[in-house]
GULONU-268071 format. One record per residue (C-alpha): residue number from 0; residue in one letter; x, y, z. Coordinates in steps of 0.1 Angstrom, whole numbers, plus 5000, padded with zeros to 4 digits. Layout:
(site NUM, 'a', (X, Y, Z))
...
END
This chain:
(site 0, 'x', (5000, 5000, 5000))
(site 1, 'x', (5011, 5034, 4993))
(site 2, 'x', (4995, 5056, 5019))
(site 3, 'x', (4969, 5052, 5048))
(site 4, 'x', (4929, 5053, 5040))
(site 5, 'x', (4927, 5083, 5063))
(site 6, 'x', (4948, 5109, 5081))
(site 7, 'x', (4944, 5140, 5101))
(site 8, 'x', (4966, 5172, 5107))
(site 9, 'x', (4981, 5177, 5140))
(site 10, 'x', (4993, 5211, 5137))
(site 11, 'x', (5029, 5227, 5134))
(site 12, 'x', (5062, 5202, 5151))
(site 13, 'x', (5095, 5207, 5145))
(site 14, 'x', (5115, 5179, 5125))
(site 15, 'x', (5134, 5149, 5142))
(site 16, 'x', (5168, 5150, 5130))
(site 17, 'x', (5188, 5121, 5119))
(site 18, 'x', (5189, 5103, 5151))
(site 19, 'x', (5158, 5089, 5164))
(site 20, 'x', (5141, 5111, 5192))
(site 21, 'x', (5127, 5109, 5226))
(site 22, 'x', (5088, 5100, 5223))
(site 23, 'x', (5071, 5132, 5216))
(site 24, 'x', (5034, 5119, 5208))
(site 25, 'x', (5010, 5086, 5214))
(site 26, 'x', (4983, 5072, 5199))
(site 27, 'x', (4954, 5042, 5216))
(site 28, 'x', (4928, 5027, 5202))
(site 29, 'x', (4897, 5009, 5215))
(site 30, 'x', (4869, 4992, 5191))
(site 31, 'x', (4870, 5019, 5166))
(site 32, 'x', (4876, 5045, 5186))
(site 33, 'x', (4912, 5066, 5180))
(site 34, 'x', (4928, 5088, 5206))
(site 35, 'x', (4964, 5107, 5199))
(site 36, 'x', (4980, 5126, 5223))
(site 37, 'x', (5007, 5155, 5208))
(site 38, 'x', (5040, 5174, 5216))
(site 39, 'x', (5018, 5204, 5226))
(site 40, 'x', (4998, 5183, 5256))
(site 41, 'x', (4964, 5184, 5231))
(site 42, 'x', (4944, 5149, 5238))
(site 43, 'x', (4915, 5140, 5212))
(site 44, 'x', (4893, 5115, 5205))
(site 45, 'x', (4885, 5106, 5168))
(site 46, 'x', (4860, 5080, 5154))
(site 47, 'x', (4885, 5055, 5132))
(site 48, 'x', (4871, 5071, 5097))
(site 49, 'x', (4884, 5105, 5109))
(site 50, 'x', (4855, 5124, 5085))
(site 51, 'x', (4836, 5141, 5113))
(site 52, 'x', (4872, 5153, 5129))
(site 53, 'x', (4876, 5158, 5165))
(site 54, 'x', (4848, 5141, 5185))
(site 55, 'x', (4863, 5161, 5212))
(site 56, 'x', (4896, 5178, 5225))
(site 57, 'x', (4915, 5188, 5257))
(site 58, 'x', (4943, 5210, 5259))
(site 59, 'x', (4974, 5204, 5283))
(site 60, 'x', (5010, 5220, 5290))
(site 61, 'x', (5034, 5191, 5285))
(site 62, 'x', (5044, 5165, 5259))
(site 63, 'x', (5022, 5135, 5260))
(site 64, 'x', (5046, 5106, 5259))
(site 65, 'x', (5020, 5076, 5269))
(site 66, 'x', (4989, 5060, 5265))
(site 67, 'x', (4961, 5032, 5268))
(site 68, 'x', (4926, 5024, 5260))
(site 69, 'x', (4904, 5007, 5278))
(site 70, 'x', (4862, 5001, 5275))
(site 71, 'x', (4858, 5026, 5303))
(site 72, 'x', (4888, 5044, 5305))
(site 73, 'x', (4917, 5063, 5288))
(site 74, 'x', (4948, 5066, 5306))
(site 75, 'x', (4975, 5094, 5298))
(site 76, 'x', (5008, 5101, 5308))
(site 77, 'x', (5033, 5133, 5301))
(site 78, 'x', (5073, 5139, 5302))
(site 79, 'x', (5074, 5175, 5321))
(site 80, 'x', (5059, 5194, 5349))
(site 81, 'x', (5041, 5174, 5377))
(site 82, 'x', (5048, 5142, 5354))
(site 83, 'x', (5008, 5139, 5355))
(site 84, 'x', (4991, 5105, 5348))
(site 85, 'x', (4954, 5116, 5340))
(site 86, 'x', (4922, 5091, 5332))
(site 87, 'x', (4897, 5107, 5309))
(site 88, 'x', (4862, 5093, 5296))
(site 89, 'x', (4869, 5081, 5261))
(site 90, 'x', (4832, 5092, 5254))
(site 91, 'x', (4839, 5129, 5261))
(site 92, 'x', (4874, 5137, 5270))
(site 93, 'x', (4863, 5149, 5304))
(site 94, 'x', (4887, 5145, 5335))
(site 95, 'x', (4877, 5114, 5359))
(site 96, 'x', (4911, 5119, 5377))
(site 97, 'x', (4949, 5131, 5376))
(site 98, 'x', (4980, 5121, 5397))
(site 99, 'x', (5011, 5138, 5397))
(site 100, 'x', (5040, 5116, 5401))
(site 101, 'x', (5066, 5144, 5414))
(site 102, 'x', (5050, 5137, 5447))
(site 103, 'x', (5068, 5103, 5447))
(site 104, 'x', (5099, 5106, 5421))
(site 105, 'x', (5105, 5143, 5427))
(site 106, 'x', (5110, 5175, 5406))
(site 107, 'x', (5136, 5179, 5378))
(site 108, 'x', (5168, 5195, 5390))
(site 109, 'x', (5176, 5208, 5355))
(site 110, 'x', (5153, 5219, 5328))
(site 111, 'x', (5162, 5197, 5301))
(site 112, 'x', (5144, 5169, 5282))
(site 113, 'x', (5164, 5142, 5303))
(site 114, 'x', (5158, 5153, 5336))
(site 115, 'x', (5121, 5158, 5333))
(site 116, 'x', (5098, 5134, 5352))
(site 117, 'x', (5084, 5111, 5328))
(site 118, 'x', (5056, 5085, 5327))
(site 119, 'x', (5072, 5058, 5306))
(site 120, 'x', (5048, 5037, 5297))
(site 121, 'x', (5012, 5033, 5312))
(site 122, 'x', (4984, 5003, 5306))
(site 123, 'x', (4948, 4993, 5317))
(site 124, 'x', (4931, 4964, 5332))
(site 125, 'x', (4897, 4951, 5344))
(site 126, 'x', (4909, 4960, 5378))
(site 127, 'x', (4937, 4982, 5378))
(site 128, 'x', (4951, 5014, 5358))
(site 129, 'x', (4993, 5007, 5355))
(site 130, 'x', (5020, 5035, 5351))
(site 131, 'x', (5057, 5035, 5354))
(site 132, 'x', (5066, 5069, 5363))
(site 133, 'x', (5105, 5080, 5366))
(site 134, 'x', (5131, 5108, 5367))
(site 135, 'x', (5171, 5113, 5361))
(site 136, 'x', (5194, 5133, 5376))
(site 137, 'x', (5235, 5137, 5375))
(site 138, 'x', (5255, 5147, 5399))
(site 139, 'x', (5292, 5147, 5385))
(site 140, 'x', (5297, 5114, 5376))
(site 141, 'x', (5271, 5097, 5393))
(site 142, 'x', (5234, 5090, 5375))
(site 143, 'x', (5205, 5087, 5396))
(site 144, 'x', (5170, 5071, 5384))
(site 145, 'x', (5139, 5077, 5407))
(site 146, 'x', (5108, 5052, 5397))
(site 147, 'x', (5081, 5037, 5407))
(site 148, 'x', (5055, 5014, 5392))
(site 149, 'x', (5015, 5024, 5399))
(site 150, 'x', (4985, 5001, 5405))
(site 151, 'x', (4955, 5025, 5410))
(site 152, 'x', (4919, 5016, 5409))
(site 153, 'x', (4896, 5028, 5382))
(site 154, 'x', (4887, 5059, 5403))
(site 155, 'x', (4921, 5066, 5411))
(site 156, 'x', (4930, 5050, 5445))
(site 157, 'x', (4967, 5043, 5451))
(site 158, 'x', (4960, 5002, 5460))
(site 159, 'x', (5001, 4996, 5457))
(site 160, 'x', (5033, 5015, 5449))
(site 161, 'x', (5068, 4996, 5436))
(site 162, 'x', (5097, 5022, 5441))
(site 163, 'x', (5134, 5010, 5433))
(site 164, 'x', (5164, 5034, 5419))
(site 165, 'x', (5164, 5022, 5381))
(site 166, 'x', (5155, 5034, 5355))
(site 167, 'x', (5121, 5016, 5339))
(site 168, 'x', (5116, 5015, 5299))
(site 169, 'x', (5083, 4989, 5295))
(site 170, 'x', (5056, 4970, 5310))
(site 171, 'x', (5029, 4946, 5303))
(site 172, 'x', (5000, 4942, 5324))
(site 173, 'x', (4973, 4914, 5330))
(site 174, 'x', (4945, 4912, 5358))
(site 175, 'x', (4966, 4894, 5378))
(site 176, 'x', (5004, 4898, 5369))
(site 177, 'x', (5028, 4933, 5356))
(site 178, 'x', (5055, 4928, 5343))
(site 179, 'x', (5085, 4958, 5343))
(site 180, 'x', (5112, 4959, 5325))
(site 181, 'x', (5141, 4981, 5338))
(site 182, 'x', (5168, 4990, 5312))
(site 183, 'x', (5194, 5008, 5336))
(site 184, 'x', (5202, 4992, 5369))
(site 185, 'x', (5233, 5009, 5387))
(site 186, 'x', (5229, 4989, 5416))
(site 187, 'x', (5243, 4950, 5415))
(site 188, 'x', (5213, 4936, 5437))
(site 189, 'x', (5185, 4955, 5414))
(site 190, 'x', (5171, 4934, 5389))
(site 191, 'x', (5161, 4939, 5347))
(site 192, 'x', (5128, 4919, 5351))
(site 193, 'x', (5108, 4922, 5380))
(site 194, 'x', (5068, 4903, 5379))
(site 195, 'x', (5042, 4917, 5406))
(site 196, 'x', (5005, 4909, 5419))
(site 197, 'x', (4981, 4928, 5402))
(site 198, 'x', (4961, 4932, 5425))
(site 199, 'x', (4988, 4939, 5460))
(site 200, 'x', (5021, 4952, 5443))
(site 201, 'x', (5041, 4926, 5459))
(site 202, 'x', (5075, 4911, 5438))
(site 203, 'x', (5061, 4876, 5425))
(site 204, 'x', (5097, 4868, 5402))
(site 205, 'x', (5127, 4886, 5396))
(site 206, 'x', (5153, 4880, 5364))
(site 207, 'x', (5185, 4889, 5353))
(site 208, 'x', (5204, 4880, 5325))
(site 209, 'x', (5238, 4865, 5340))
(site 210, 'x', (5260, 4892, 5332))
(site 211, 'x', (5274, 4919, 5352))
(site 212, 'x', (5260, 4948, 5331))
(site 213, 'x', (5246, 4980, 5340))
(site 214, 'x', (5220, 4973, 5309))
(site 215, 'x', (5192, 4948, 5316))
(site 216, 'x', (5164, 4947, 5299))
(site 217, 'x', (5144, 4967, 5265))
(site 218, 'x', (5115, 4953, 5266))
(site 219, 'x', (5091, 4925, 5283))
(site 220, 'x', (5059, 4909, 5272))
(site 221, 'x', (5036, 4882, 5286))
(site 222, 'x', (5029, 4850, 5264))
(site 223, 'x', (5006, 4834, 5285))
(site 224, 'x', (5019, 4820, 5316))
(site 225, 'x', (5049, 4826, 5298))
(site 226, 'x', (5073, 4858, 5299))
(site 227, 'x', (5088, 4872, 5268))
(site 228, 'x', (5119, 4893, 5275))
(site 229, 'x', (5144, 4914, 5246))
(site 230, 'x', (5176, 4912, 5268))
(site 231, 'x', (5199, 4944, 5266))
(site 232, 'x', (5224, 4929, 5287))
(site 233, 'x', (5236, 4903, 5258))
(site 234, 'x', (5215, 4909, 5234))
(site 235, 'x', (5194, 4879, 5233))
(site 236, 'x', (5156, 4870, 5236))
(site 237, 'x', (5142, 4848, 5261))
(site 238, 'x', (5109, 4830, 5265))
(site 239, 'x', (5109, 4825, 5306))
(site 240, 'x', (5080, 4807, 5324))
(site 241, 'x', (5062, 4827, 5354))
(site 242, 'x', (5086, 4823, 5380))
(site 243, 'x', (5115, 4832, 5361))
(site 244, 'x', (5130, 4806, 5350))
(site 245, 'x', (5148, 4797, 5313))
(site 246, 'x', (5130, 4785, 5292))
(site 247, 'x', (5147, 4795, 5259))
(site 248, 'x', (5167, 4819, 5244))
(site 249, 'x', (5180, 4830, 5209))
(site 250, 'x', (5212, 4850, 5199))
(site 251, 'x', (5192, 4881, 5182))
(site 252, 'x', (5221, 4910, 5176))
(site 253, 'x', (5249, 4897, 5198))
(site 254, 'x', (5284, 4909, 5197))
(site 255, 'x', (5304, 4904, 5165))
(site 256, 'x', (5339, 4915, 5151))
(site 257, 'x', (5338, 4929, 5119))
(site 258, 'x', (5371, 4943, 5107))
(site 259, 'x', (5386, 4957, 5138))
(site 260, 'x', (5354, 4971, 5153))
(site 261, 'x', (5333, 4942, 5174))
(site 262, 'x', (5293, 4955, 5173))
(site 263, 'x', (5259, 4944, 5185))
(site 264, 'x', (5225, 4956, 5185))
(site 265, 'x', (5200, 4960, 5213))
(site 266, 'x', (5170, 4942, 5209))
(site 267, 'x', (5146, 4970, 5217))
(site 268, 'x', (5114, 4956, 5217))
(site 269, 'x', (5093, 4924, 5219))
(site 270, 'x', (5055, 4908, 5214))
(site 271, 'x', (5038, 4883, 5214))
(site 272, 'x', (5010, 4866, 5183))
(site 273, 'x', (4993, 4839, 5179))
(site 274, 'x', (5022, 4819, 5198))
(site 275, 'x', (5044, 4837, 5181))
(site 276, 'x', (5073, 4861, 5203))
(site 277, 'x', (5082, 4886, 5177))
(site 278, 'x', (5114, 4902, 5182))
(site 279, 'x', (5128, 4939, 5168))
(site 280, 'x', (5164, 4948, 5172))
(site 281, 'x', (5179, 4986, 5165))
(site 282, 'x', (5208, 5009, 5154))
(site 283, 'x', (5245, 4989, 5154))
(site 284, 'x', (5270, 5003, 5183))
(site 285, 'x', (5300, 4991, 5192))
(site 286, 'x', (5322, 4990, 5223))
(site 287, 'x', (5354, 5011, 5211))
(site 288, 'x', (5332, 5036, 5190))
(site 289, 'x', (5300, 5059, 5191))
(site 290, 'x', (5301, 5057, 5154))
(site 291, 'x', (5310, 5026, 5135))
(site 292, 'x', (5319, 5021, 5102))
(site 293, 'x', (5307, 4981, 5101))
(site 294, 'x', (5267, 4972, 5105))
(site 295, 'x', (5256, 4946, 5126))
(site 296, 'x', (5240, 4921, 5097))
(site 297, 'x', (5208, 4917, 5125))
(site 298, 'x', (5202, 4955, 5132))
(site 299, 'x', (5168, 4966, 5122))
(site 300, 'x', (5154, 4932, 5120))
(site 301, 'x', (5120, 4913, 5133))
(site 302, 'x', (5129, 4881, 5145))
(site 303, 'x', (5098, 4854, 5149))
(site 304, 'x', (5108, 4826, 5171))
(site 305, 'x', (5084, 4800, 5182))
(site 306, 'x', (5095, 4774, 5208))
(site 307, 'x', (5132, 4783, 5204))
(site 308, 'x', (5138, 4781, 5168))
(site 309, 'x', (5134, 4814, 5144))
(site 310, 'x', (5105, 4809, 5121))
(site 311, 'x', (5114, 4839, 5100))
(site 312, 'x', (5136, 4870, 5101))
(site 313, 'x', (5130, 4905, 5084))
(site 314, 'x', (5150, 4933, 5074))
(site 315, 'x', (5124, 4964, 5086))
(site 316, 'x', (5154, 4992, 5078))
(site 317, 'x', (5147, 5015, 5100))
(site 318, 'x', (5146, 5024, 5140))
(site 319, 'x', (5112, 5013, 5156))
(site 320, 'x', (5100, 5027, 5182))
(site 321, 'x', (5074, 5001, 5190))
(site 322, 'x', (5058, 4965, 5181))
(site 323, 'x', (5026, 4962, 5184))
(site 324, 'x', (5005, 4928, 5177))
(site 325, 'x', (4967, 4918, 5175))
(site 326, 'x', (4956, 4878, 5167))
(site 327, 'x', (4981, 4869, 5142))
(site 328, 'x', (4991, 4902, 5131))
(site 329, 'x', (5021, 4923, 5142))
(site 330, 'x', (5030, 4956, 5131))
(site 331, 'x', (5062, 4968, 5129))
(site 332, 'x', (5069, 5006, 5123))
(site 333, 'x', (5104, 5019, 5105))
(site 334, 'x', (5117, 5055, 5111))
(site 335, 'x', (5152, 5068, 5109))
(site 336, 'x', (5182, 5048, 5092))
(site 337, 'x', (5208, 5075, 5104))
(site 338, 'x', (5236, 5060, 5087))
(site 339, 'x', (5211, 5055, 5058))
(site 340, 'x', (5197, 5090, 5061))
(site 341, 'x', (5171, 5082, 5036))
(site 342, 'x', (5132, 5084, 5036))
(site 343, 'x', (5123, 5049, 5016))
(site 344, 'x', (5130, 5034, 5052))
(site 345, 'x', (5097, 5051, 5065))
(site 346, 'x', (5069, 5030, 5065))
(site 347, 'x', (5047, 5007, 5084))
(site 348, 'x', (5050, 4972, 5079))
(site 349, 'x', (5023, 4944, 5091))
(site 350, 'x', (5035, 4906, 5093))
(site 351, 'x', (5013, 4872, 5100))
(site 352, 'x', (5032, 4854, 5130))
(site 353, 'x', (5033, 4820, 5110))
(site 354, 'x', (5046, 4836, 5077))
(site 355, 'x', (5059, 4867, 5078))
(site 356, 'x', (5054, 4900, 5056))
(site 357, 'x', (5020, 4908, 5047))
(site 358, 'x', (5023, 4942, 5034))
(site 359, 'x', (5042, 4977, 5037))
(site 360, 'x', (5026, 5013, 5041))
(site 361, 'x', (5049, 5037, 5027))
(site 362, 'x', (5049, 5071, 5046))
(site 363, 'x', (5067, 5103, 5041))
(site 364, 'x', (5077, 5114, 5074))
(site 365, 'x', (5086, 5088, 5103))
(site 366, 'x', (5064, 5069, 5121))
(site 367, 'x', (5068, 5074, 5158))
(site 368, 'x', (5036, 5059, 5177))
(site 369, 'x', (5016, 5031, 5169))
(site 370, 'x', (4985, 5019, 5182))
(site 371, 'x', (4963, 4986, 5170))
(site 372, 'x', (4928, 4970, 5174))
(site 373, 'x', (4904, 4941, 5163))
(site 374, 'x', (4894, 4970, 5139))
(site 375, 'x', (4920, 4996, 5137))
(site 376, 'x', (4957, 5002, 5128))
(site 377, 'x', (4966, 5039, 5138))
(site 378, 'x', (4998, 5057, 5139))
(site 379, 'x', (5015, 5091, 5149))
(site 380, 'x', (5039, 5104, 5117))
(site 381, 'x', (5061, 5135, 5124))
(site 382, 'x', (5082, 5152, 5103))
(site 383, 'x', (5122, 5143, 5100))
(site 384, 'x', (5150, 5165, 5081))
(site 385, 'x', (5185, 5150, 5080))
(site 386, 'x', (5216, 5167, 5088))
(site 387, 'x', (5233, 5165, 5055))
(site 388, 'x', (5201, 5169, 5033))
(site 389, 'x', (5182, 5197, 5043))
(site 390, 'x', (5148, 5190, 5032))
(site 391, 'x', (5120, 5182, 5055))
(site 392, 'x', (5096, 5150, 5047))
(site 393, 'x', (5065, 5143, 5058))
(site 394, 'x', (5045, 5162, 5083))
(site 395, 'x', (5029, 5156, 5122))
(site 396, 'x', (4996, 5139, 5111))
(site 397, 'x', (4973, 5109, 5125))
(site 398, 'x', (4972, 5081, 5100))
(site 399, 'x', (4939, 5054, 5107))
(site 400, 'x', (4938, 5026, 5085))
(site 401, 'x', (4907, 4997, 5090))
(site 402, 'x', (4927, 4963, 5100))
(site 403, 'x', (4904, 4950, 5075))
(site 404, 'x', (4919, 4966, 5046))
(site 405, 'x', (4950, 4951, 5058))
(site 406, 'x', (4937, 4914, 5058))
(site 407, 'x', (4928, 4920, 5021))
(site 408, 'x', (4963, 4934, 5011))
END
């Protein structure tokens, strides 16, 4: 396909450069209902054909980085100020509740992007409303992470708090079971994978992978009584059962020497189809150099392992940001190739789990956030100029695409 069946404006954004960025928007969906939150803090809820436009609109102060649909509820978070998690009706966009997380992590002690208190990544439940919230600082040499994981009720009651000094990037959540992944973990006894009760808070399983490695974990997804982790630490996935045990693992983008530079990629991000644990791996770095001249041959690639063995790999080309998956479909979007530093890498690209590419959606900017239903693909595209080009592509729109239209394809 060359473009999306619908798409909506999101007003002025200035370009990502050739790097990938720092989330700046989010997009949910739920039945075939679409709700995008902006750089600007504006919130709006859209029916999925986008022809009536706004169905309504809030306005905020700060970047919304986060976000989750549920029947009842949608959940918001934002990187600055209070670091506010707020829970709107998805009928109306009016306010059920807000939190600010500051009271717990603290304020920023600089005014830059890094320092800002962040909600990293929030979900929703039948029971419970989930947030990771966190914050950075530096003193000298030493790094400081401030976080803690959220279980609130629908109405907004605190039931449990999880607080630890690492630095959270994901989390999956079920009625009974979250899962966090924590990426940065100074401290030898902290741990990359931590499991707790849904309903109390309290630690069920802990993980590490056996390294000593201030890296743990990019990303964590459940697979039924199963655990599906993308290891940072040595760049491997893992399928672990519920107490955290091994159950496989797979060498995704481990540590080669090409030449006289010896590079890896991370495996950023993981999910979970059909029986299916769908891997993504990102940029190439290597241990002696910022910038390498060799490419990891895995970077930028969707792995699809079932039971231990790869089922198919797929060159995607570009950074992505997220994977998202629905029945047997996982979606897979492609930004920035910065040593590339060309715009045929942006697209969206949907796979089956058993068999691999089903189509690619072509798109002129990058796509940053992606959201999918039974009924609905929908993605955030923002503008991107690279360094040594000097032309800007694409622009900061909504893109809403019926998941039926991609069955056909």
């Amino acid at each position: 396909m060359d473009a999306f069946t619908n798409r909506r404006d999101l007003g002025s954004l200035d370009p990502a450069a050739s790097r990938h960025n720092w989330a700046r928007s989010a997009v949910a969906v739920s039945g075939e209902q679409v709700f995008v939150g902006t750089a600007d803090g504006r919130i709006s809820g859209f029916d999925s054909s986008l022809e009536d436009g706004e169905r309504w609109s809030v306005r905020g102060e700060h970047r919304i980085v986060s976000m989750a649909a549920g029947d009842d509820c949608l959940v918001v978070g934002e990187r600055g100020g209070d670091g506010r998690l707020r829970v709107l009706d998805p009928e109306t966009g009016t306010l059920r509740w807000e939190y600010a997380t500051t009271d717990d992590i603290g304020t920023a002690t600089r005014e830059s992007l890094f320092f800002l208190p962040y909600l990293v990544d929030v979900a929703v439940t039948d029971d419970r409303v989930v947030a990771i919230a966190r914050r950075y600082e530096r003193d000298s040499d030493e790094r400081v992470w401030t976080s803690v994981v959220y279980g609130f009720d629908h109405d907004g009651e605190v039931r449990w708090r999880y607080r630890t000094a690492a630095s959270p990037i994901a989390l999956d959540a079920e009625r009974d079971r979250v899962a966090v992944a924590y990426n940065r973990c100074p401290e030898a006894d902290q741990h990359g994978l931590v499991v707790l009760d849904g309903e109390t808070g309290a630690s069920r399983a802990t993980w590490d992978p056996e390294i000593d490695a201030e890296r743990r974990v990019g990303d964590v997804a459940f697979a039924g009584d199963d655990i599906a982790v993308a290891c940072h630490g040595d760049k491997r996935g893992y399928l672990l059962d519920g107490d955290g045990r091994e159950r496989w693992s797979v060498a995704l983008a481990t540590k080669q020497s090409l030449g006289d530079e010896t590079v890896y990629a991370y495996p950023n991000h993981v999910c979970v189809a059909d029986g299916t644990v769908v891997f993504v791996t990102g940029n190439t770095f290597a241990e002696s150099t910022r910038d390498p001249d060799a490419r990891h041959p895995n970077e930028h690639t969707v792995f699809a392992v079932e039971d231990g063995d790869p089922k198919w790999t797929y060159d995607s080309g570009g950074f992505a940001r997220g994977v998202e998956s629905v029945g047997e479909r996982v979606v897979v979007p492609s930004a920035q190739n910065f040593r590339l530093r060309s715009a045929d890498t942006h697209c969206v690209r949907v796979f089956d789990a058993a068999d691999g590419h089903v189509e690619t959606t072509e798109c002129s900017g990058i796509p940053t956030a992606i959201a999918v239903g039974d009924d609905v693909l929908a993605m955030v595209e923002e503008p991107v100029e690279y360094h040594d080009e000097g032309v800007t592509h694409g622009a900061y729109r909504l893109h809403v695409q019926p998941a039926a239209e991609s069955r056909r394809n």
